[in-house]
C-alpha positions in Angstrom: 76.1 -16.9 47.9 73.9 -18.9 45.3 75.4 -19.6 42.2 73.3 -18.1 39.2 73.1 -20.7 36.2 71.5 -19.3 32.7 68.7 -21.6 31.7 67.4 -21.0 27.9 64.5 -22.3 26.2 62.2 -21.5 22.9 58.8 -20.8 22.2 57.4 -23.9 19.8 55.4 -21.4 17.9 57.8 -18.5 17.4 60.9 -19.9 18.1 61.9 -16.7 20.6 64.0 -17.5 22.6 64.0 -16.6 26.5 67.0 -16.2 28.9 67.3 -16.3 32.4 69.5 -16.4 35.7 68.9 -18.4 38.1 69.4 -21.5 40.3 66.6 -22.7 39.2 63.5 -21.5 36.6 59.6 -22.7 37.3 57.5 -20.4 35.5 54.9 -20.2 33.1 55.5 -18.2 29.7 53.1 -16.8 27.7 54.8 -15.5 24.4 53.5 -12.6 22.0 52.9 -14.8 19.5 49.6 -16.0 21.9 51.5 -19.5 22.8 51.9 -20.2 26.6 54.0 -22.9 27.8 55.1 -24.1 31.2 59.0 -24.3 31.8 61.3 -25.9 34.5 65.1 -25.8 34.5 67.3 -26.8 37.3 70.5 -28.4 37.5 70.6 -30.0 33.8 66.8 -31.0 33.6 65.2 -28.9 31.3 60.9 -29.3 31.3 58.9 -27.3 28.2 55.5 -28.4 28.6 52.1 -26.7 26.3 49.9 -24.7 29.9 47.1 -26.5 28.8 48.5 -29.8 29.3 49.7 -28.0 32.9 46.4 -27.3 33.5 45.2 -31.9 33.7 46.2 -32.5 37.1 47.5 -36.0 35.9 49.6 -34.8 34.1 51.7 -32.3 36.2 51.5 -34.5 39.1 53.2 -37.3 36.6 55.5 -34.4 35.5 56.1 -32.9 39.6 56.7 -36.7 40.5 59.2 -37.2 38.3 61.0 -34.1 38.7 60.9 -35.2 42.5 62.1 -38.9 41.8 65.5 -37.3 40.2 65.9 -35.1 43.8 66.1 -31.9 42.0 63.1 -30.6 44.7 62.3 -32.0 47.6 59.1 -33.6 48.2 58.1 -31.2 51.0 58.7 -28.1 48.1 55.9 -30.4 45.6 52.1 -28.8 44.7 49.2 -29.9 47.0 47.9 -33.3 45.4 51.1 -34.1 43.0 51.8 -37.3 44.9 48.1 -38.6 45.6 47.6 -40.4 42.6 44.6 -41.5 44.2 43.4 -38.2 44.1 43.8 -37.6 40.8 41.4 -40.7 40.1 38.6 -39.9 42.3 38.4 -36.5 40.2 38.0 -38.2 37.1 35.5 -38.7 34.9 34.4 -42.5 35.7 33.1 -43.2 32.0 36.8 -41.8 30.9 38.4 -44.0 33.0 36.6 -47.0 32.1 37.1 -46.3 28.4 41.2 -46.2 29.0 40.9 -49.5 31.0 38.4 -51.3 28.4 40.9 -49.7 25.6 44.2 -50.9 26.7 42.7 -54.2 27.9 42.1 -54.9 24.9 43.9 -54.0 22.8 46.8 -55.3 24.8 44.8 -58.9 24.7 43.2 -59.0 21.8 45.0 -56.8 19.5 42.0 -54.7 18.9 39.5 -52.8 20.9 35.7 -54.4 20.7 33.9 -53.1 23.9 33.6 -49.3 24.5 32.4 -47.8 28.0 29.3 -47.0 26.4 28.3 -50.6 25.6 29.4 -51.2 29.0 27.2 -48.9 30.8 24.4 -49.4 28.4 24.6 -53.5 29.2 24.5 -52.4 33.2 21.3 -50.0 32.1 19.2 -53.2 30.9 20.5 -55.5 33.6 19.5 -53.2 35.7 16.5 -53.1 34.8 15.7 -56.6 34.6 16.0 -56.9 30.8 18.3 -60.2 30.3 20.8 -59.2 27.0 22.7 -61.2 24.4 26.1 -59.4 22.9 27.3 -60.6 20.1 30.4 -59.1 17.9 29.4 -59.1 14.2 33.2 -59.4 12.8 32.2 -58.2 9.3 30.7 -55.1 10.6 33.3 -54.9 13.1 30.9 -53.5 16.0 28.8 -54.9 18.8 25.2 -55.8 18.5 23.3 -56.1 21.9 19.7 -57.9 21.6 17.0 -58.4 24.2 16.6 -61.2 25.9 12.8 -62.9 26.3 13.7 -64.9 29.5 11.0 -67.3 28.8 12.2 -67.8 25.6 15.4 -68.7 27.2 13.7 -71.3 29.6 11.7 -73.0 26.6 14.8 -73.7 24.8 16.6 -74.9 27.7 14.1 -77.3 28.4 13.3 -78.4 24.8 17.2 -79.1 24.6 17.5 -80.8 27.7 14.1 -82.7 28.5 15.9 -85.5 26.9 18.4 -85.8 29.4 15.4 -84.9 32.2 14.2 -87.9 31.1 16.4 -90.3 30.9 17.7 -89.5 34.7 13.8 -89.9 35.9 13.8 -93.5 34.1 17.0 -94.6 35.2 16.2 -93.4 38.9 12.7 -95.5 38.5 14.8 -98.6 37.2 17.2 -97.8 40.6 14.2 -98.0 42.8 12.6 -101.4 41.0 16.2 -103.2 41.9 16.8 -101.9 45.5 
């Protein structure tokens, strides 16, 4: 004979409170009031969780997982995809993901967050397309300015700045020949 255990919990919004009997409660709620919230009880773990936080598949495979991890179910008894976290990744959005990486990069690093996704993908966009860019980070304006590049431009300068040493390498290779 299973034991029945009362499990309580409370509407956010309302505050009604719902009873019920059972080994173990995994059910969605959806109060009067128009609140809905997802609730899991089972052997002193209690789970309240907004449905439309339910409803991002990262998140209740985080919240499955770790329900799992504490062996209250087993993994056999877990939703199709709550372990493949790999999953989870190939269904999202790419730009969303890169602007959570860039974010927490740097933030972590540098304290503050410089690059977004969208100078990212708008830096592959002229690369792409053969355009050669300079970035720069204006600190007084605190955003990222992104210039064309005239490659020939580029070149000129190179030269101009380093003919001297062009130079001097030709004459000292002449002087090497002279003495040999």
């Amino acid at each position: 004979m299973e034991m029945q255990t009362e499990h309580r919990c409370t509407c956010q919004n309302c505050l009604k409170s719902y009873v019920f009997s059972a080994e173990q409660v995994d059910t969605t709620i959806h109060c009067p009031c128009g609140y809905s919230f997802y609730f899991y009880s089972n052997q002193g773990m209690t789970v309240s969780i907004p449905q439309e936080e339910m409803q991002i598949l990262l998140v209740s495979s985080a919240l499955w997982n770790m329900i799992a991890s504490t062996g209250r179910i087993p993994n056999s008894d877990l939703p199709d995809g709550a372990v493949d976290y790999y999953a989870v990744l190939r269904e999202a959005n790419p730009e969303w993901l890169t602007e959570i990486s860039l974010t927490r990069l740097q933030e972590e690093t540098y304290g503050k967050k410089i690059l977004s996704a969208w100078h990212v993908e708008a830096l592959c966009e002229s690369l792409n397309s053969g355009t050669d860019v300079v970035i720069r980070y204006k600190k007084d304006k605190d955003r990222i300015v992104m210039n064309p590049l005239n490659s020939q431009d580029l070149m000129a300068k190179w030269q101009k700045k380093h003919d001297d040493d062009t130079r001097s390498e030709d004459h000292h290779e002449d002087q090497d020949e002279r003495t040999a």
